[in-house]
N, CA, C and O atoms as a DFTB+ gen file, in Angstrom:
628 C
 N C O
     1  1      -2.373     -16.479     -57.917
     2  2      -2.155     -15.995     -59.256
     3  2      -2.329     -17.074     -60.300
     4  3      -2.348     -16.811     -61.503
     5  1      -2.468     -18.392     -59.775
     6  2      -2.299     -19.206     -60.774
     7  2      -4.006     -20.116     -61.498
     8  3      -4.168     -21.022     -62.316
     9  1      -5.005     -19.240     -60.631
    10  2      -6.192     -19.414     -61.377
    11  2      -6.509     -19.660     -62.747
    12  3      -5.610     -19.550     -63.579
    13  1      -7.556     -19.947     -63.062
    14  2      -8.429     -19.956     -64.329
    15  2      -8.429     -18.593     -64.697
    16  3      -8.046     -18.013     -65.713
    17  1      -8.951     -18.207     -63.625
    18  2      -8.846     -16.364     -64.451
    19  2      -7.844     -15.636     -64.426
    20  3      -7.918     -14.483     -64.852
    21  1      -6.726     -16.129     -63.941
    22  2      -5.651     -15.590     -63.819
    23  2      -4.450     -15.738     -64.235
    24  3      -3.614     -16.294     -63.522
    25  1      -4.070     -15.134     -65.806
    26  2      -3.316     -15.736     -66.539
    27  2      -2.422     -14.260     -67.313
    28  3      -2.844     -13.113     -67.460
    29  1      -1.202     -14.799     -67.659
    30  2      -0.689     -14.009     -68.861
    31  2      -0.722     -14.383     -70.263
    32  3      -0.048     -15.370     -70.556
    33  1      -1.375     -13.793     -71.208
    34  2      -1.705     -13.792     -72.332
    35  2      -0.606     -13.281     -73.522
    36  3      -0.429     -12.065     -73.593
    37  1       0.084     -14.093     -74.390
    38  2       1.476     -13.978     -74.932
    39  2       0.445     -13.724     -76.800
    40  3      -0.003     -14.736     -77.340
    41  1       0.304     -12.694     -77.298
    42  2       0.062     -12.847     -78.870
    43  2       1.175     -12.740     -79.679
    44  3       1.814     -11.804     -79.200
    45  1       1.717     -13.140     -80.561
    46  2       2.555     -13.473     -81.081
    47  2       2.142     -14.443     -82.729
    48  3       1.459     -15.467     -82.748
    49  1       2.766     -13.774     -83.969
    50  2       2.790     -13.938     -84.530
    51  2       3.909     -15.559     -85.198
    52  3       3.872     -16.488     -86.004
    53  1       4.719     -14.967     -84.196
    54  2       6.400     -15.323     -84.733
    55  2       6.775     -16.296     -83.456
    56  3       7.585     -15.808     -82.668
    57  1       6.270     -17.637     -83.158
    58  2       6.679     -18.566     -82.012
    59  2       8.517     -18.180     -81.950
    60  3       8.801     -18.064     -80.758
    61  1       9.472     -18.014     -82.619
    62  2      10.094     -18.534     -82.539
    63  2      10.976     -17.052     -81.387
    64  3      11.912     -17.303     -80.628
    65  1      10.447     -15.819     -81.540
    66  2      10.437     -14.801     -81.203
    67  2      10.397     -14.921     -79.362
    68  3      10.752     -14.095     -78.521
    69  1       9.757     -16.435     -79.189
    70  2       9.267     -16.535     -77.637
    71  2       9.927     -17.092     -76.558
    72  3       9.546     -17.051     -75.389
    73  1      11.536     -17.928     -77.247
    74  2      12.056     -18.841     -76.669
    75  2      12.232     -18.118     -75.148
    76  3      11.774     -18.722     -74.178
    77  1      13.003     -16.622     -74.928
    78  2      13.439     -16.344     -73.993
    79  2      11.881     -16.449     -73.116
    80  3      11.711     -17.358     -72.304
    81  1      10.586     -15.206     -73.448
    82  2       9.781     -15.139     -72.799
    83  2       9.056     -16.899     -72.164
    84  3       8.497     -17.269     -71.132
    85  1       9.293     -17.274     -72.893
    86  2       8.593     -18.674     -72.945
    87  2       8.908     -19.501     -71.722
    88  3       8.276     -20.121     -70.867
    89  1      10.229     -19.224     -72.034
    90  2      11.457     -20.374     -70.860
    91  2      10.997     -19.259     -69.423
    92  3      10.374     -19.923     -68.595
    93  1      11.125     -18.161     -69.101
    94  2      10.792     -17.570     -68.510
    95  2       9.542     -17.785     -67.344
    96  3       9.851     -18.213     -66.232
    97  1       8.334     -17.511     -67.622
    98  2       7.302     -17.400     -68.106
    99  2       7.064     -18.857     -67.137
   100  3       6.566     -18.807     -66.012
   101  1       7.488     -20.062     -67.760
   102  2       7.242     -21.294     -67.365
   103  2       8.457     -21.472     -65.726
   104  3       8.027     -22.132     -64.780
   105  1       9.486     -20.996     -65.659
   106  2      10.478     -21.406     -64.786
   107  2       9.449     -20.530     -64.069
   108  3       8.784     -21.498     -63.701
   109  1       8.953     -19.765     -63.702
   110  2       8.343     -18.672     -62.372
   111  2       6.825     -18.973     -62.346
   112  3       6.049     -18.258     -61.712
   113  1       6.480     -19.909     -62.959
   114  2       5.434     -21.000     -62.835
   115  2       4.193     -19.750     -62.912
   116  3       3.386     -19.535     -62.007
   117  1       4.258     -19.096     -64.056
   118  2       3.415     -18.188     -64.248
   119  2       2.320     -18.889     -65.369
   120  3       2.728     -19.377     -66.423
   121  1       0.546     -18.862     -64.903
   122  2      -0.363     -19.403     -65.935
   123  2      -0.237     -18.608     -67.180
   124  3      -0.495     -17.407     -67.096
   125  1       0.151     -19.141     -68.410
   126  2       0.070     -18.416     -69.420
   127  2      -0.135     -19.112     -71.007
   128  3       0.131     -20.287     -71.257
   129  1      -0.568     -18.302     -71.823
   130  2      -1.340     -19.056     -73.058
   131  2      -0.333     -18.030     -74.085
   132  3       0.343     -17.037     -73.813
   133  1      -0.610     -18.854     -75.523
   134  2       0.503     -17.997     -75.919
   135  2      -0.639     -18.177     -77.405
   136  3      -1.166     -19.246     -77.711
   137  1      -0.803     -17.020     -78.073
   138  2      -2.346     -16.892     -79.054
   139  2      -1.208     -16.136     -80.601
   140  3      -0.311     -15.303     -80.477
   141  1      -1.819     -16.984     -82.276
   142  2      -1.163     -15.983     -82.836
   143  2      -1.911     -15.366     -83.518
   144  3      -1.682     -15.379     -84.728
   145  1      -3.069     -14.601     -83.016
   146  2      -3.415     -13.697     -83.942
   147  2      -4.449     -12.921     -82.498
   148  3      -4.555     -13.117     -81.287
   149  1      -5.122     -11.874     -83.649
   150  2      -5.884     -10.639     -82.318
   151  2      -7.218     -11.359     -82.425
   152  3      -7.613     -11.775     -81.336
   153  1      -7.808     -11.548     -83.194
   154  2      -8.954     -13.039     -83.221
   155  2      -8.890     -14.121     -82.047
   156  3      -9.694     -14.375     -81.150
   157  1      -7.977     -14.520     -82.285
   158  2      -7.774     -16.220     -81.098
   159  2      -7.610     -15.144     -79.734
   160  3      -8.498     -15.169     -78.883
   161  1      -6.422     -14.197     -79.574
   162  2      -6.881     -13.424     -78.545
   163  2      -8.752     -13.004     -77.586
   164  3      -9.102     -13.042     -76.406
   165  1      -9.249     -12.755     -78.491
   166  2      -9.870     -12.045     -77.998
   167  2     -11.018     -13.098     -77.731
   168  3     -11.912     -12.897     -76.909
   169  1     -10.882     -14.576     -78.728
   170  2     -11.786     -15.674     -78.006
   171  2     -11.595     -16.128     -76.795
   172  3     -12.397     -16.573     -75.975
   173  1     -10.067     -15.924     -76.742
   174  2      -9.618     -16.586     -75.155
   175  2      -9.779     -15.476     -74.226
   176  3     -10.345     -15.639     -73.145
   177  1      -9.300     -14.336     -74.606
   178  2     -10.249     -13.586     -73.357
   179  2     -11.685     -13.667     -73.177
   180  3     -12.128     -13.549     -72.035
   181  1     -12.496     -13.859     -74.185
   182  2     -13.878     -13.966     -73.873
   183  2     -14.616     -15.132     -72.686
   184  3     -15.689     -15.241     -72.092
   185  1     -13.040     -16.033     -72.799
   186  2     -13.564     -17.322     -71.715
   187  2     -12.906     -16.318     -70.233
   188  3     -13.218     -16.478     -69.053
   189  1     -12.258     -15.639     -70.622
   190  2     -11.552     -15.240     -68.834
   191  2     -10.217     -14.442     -69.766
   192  3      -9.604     -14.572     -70.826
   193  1     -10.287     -13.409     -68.349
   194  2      -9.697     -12.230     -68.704
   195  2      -8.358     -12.458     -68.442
   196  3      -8.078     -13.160     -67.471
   197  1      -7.533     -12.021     -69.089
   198  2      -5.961     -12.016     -68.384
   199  2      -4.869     -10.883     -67.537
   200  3      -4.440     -10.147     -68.426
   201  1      -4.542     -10.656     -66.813
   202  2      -4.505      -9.403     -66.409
   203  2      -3.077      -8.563     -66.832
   204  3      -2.808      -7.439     -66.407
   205  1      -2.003      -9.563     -68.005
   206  2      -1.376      -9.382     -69.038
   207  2      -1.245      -9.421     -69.824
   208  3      -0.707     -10.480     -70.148
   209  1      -1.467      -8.660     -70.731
   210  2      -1.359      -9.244     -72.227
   211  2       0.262      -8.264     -73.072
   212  3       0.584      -7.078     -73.133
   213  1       0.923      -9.653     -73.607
   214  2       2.320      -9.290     -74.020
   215  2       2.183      -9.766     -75.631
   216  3       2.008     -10.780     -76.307
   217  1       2.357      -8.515     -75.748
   218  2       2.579      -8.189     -77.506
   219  2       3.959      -8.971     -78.171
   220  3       5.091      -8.515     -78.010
   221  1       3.803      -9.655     -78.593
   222  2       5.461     -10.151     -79.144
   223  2       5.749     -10.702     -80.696
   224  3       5.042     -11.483     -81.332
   225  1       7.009     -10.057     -81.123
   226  2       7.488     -10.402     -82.666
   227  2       7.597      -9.450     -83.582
   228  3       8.238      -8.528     -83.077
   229  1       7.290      -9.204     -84.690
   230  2       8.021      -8.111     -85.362
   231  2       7.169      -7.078     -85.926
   232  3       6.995      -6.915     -87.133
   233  1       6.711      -6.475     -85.113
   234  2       5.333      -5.535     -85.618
   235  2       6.136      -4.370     -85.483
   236  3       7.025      -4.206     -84.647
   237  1       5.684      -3.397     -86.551
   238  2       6.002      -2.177     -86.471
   239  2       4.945      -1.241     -85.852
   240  3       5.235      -0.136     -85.395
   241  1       3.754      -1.734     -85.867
   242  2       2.920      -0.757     -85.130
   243  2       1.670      -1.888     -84.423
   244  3       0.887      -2.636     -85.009
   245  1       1.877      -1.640     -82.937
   246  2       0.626      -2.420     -82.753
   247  2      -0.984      -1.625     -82.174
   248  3      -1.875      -1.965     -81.396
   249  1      -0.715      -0.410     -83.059
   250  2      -1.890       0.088     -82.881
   251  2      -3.191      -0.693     -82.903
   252  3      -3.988      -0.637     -81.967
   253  1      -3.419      -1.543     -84.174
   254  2      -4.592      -2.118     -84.298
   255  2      -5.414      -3.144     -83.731
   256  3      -6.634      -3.307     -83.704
   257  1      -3.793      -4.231     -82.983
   258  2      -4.247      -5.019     -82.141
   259  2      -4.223      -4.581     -80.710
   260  3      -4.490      -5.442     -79.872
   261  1      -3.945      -3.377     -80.310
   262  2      -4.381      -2.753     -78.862
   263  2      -5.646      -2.301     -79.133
   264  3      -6.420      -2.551     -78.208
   265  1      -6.172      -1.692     -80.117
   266  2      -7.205      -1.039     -80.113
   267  2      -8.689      -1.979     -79.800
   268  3      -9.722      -1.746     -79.173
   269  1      -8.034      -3.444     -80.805
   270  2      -9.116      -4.535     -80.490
   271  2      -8.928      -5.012     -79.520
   272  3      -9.934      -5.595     -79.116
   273  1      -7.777      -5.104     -78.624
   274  2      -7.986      -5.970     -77.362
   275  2      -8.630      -4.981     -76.457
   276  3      -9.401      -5.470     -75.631
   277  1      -8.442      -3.452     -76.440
   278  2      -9.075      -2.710     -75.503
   279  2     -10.293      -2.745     -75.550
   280  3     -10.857      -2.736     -74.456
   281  1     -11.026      -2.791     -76.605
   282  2     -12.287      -2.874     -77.349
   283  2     -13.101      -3.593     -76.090
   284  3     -13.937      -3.108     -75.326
   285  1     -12.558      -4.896     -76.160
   286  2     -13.022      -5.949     -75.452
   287  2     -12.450      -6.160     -74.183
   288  3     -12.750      -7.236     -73.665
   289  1     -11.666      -5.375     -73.513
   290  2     -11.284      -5.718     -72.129
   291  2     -11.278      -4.718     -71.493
   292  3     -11.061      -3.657     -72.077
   293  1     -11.571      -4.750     -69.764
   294  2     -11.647      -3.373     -69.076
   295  2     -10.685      -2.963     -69.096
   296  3      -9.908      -3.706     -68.497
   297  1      -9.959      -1.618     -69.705
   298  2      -8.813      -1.092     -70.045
   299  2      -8.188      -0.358     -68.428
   300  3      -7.261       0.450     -68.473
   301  1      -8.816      -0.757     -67.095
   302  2      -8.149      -0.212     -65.974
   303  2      -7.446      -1.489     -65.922
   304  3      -6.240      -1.385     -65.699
   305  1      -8.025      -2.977     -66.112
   306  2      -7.723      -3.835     -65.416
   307  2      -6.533      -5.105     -65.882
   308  3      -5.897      -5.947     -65.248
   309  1      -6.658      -4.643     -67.609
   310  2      -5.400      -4.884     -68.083
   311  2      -4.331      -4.025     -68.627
   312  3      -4.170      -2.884     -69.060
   313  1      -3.594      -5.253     -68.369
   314  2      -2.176      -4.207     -68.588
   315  2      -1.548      -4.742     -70.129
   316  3      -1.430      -5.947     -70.355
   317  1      -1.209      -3.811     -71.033
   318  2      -0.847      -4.273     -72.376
   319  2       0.518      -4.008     -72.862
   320  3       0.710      -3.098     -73.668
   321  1       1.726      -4.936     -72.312
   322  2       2.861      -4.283     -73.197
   323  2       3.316      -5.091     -74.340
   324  3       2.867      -6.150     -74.778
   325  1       4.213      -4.431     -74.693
   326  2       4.728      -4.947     -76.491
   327  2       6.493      -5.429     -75.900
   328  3       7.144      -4.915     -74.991
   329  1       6.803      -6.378     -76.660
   330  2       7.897      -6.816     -76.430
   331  2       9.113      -6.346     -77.069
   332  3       9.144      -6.926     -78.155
   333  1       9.866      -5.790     -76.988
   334  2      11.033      -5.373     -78.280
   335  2      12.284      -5.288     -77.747
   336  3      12.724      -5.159     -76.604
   337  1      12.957      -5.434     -79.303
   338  2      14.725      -6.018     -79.235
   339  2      15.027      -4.690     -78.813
   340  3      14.503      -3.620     -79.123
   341  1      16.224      -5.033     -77.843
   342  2      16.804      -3.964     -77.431
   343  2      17.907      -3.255     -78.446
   344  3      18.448      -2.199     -78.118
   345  1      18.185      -3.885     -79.648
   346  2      18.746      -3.084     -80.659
   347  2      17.405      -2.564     -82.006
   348  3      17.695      -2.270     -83.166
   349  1      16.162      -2.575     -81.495
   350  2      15.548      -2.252     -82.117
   351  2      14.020      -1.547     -81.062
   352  3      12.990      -2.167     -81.326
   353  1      13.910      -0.892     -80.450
   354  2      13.819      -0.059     -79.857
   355  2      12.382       0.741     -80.158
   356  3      12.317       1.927     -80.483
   357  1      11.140      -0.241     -79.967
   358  2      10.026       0.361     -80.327
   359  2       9.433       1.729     -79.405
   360  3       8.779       2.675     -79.844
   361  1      10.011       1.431     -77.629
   362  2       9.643       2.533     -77.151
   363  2      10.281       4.187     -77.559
   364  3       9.866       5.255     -77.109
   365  1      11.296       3.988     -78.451
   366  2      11.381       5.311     -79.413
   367  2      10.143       5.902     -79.707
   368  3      10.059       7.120     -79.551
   369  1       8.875       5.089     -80.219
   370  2       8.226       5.391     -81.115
   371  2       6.449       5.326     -80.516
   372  3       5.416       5.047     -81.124
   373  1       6.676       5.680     -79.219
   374  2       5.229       5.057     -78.370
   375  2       4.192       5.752     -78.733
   376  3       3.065       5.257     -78.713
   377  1       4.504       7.406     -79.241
   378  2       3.497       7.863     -79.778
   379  2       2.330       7.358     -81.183
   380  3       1.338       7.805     -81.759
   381  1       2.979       6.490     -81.210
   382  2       2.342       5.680     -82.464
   383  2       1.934       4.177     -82.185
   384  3       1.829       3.408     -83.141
   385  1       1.733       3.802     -81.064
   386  2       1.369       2.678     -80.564
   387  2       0.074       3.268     -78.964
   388  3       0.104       2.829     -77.815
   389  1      -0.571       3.989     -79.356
   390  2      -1.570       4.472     -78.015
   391  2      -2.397       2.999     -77.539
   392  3      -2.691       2.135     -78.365
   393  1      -2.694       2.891     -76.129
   394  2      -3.276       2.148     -76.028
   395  2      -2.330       0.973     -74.765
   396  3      -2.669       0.216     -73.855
   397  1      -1.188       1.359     -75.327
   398  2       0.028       0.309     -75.002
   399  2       0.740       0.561     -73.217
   400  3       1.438       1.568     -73.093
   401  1       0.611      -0.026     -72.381
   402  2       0.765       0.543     -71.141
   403  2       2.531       0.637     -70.849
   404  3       3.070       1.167     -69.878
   405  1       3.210      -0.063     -72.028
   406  2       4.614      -0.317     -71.579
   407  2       5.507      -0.575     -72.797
   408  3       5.116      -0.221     -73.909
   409  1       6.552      -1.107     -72.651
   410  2       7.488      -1.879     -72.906
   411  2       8.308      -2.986     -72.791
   412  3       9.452      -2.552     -72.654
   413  1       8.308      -4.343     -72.774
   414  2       9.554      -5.548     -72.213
   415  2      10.266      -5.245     -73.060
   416  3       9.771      -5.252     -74.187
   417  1      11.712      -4.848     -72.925
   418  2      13.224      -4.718     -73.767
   419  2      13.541      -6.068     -73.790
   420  3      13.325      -6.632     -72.717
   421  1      14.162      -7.031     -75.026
   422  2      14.654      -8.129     -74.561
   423  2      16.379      -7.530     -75.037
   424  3      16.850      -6.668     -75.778
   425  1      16.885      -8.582     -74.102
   426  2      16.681      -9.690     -73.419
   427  2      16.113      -9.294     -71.758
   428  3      16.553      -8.437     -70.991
   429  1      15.015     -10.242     -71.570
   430  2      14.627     -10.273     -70.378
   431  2      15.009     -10.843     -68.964
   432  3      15.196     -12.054     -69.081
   433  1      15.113     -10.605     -68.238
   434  2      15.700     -11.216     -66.707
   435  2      14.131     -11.285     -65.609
   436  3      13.049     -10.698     -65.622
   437  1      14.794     -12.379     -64.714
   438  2      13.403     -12.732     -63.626
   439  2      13.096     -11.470     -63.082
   440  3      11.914     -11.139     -63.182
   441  1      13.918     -10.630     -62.493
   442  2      13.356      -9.761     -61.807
   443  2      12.369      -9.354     -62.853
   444  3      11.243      -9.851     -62.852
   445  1      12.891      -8.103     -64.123
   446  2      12.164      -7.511     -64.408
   447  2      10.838      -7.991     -65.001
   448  3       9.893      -7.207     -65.093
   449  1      10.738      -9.408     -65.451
   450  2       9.474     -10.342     -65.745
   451  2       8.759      -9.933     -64.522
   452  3       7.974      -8.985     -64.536
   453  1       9.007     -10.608     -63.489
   454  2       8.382     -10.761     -61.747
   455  2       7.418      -9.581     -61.638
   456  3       6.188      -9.629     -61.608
   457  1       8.494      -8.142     -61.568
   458  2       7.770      -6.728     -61.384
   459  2       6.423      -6.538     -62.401
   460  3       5.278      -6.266     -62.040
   461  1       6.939      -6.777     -63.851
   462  2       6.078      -6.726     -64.465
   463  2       4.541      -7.671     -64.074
   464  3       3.455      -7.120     -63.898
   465  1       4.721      -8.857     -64.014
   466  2       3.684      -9.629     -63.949
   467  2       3.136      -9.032     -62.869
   468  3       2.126      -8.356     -63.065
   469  1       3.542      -9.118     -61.843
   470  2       3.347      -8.531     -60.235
   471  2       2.459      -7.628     -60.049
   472  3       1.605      -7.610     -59.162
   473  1       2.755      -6.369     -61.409
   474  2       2.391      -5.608     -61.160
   475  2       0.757      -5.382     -62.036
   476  3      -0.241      -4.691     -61.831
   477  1       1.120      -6.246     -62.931
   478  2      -0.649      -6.009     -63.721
   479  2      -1.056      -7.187     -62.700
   480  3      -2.254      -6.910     -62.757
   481  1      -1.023      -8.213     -61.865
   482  2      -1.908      -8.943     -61.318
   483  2      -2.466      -8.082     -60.439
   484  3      -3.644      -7.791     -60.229
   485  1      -1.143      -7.604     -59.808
   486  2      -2.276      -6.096     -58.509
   487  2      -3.246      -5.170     -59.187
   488  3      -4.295      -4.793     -58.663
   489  1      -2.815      -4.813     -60.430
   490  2      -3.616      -3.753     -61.059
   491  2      -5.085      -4.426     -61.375
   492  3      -6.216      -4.038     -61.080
   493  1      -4.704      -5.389     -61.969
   494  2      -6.262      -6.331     -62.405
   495  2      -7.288      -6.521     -60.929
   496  3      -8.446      -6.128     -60.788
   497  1      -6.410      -7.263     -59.921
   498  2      -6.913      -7.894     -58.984
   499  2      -7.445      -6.883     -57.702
   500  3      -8.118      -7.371     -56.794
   501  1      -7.036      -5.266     -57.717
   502  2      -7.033      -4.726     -56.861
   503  2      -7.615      -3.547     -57.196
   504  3      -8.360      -2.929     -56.435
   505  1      -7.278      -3.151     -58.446
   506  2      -8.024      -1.914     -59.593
   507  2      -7.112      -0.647     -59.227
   508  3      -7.496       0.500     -58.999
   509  1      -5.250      -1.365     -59.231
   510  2      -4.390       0.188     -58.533
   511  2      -4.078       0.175     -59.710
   512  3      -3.967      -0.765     -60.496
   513  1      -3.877       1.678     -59.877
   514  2      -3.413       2.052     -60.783
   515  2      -1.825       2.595     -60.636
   516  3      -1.441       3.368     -59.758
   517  1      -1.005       2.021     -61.683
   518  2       0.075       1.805     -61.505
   519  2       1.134       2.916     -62.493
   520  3       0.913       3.168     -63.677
   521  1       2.161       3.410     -61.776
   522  2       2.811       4.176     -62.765
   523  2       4.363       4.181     -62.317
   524  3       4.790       4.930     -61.437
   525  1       4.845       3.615     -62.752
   526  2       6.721       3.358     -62.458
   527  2       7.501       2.623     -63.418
   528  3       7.079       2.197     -64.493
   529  1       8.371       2.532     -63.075
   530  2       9.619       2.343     -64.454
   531  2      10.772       1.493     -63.927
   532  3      11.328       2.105     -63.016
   533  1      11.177       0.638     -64.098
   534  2      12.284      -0.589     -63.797
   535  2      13.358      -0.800     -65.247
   536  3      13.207      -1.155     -66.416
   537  1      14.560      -0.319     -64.314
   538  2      15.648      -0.882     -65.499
   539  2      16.521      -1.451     -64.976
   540  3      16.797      -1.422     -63.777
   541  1      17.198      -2.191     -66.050
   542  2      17.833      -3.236     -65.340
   543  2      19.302      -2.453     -66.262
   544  3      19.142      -1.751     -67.260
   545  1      20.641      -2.773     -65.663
   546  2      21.444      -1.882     -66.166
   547  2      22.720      -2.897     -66.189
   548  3      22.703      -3.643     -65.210
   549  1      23.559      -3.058     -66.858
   550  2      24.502      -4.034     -67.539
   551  2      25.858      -3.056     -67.829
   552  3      25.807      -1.915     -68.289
   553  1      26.790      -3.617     -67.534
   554  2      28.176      -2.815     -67.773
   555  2      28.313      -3.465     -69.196
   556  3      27.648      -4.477     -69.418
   557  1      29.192      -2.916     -70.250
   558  2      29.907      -3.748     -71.371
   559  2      31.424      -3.801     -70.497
   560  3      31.780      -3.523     -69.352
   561  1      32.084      -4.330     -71.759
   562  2      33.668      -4.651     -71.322
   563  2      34.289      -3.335     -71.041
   564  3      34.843      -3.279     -69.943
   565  1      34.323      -2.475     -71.623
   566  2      34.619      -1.072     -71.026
   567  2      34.565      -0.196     -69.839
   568  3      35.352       0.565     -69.278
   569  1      32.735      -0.777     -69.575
   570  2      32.806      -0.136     -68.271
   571  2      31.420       0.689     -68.425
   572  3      30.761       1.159     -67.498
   573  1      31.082       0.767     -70.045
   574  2      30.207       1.932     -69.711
   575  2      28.579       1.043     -69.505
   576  3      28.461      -0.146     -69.804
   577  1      27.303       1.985     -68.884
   578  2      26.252       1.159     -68.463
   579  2      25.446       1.327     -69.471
   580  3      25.142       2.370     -70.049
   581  1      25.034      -0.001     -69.702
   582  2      23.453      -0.137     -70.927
   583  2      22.440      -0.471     -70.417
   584  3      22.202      -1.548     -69.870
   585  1      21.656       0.563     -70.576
   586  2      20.028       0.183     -70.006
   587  2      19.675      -1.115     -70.610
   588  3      19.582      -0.886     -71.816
   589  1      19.376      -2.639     -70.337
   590  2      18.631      -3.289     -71.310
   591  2      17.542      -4.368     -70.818
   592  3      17.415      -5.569     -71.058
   593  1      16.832      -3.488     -70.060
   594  2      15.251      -3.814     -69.758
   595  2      14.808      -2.872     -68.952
   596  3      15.160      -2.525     -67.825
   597  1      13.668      -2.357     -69.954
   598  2      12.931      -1.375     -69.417
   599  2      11.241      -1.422     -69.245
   600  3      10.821      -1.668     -70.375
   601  1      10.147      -1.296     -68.356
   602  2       9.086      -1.299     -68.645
   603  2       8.620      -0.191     -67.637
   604  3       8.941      -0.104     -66.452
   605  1       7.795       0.635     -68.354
   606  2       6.917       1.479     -67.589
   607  2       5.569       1.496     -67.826
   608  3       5.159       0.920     -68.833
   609  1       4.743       2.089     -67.036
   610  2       3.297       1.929     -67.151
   611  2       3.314       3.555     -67.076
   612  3       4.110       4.366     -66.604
   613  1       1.581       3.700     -68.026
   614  2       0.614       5.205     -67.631
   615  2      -0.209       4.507     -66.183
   616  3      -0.580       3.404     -65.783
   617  1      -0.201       6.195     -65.656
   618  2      -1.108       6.144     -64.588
   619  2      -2.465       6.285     -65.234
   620  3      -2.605       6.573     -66.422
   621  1      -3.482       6.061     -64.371
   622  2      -4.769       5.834     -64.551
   623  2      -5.716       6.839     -63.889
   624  3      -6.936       6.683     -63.946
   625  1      -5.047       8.048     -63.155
   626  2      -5.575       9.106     -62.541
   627  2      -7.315       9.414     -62.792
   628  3      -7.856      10.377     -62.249
C-alpha cells in the first residue's frame, strides 16, 4: 500500500482542520499528500492516482470539487469522502453533495480510518465494489449511545 501509486489524497482548504486526520494518517504509516485546492489536486493526481481522496474543512457543498476530481479520475477506482464535525453533520445533507462515496464523522479513531483506507485500496487495487457502513458508538456519562464515526460507501452494481 505504500507505493508511488498508492496514496491517500487529503484536499483541504483549512490545514488547521487536519491535526486529528494528520496525526492519524502518519501513526498507521499510511502514504499520503495533503493538497489545498481542486487545481493542485488534480495535478497530483495527474502524476498517479490515489485510491482516496478525503475532502476536509468547512465546505458547505462539495459538489464542485467532486465533480472535478471525478472528471479526471476512474470513478470505480476512487473512493471520495468528505470529512465532517460530528456536531455539524454534512451526511444530513448527501443529496446535495452527488458524486461523494461517504462520510469520515470526526472525531476519528484507528479502526474506523483502517476500514476506510482498507477499503478504497481494495476497491482501487482490485476494482470491488464496495457497499457497507461502520460506526463506532460511544456511551456519554448517562449511559445513552452516540454514533460518532460513521462512513458508508454506494455500491457500484
Amino acid at each position: 500500500m505504500k507505493s508511488l501509486q498508492s496514496y491517500v489524497l487529503v484536499l483541504s482548504q483549512d490545514f488547521d482542520s487536519l491535526q486529528g486526520l494528520e496525526f492519524l494518517l502518519t501513526q498507521l504509516r499510511y502514504t499520503w499528500v495533503a493538497v489545498h485546492s481542486t487545481a493542485q489536486a488534480i495535478a497530483k493526481m495527474s502524476q498517479a492516482s490515489p485510491y482516496l481522496i478525503i475532502l476536509a474543512g468547512n465546505q458547505p457543498s462539495w459538489s464542485n470539487p467532486v465533480h472535478e476530481l471525478r472528471r479526471r479520475s476512474d470513478v470505480r477506482k476512487t473512493t471520495i469522502v468528505a470529512l465532517t464535525d460530528s456536531y455539524a453533520p454534512s451526511w444530513l445533507y448527501q443529496e446535495e453533495n452527488p458524486g461523494l462515496d461517504g462520510f469520515l464523522v470526526k472525531p476519528l479513531n484507528r479502526d474506523v480510518l483502517t476500514s476506510v483506507v482498507q477499503s478504497a485500496w481494495a476497491r482501487q487495487t482490485y476494482g470491488i465494489a464496495t457497499s457497507y457502513s461502520v460506526t463506532h458508538r460511544t456511551m456519554d456519562c448517562c449511559g445513552a449511545s452516540n454514533a460518532t464515526h460513521a462512513y458508508s460507501t454506494r455500491s457500484e452494481a
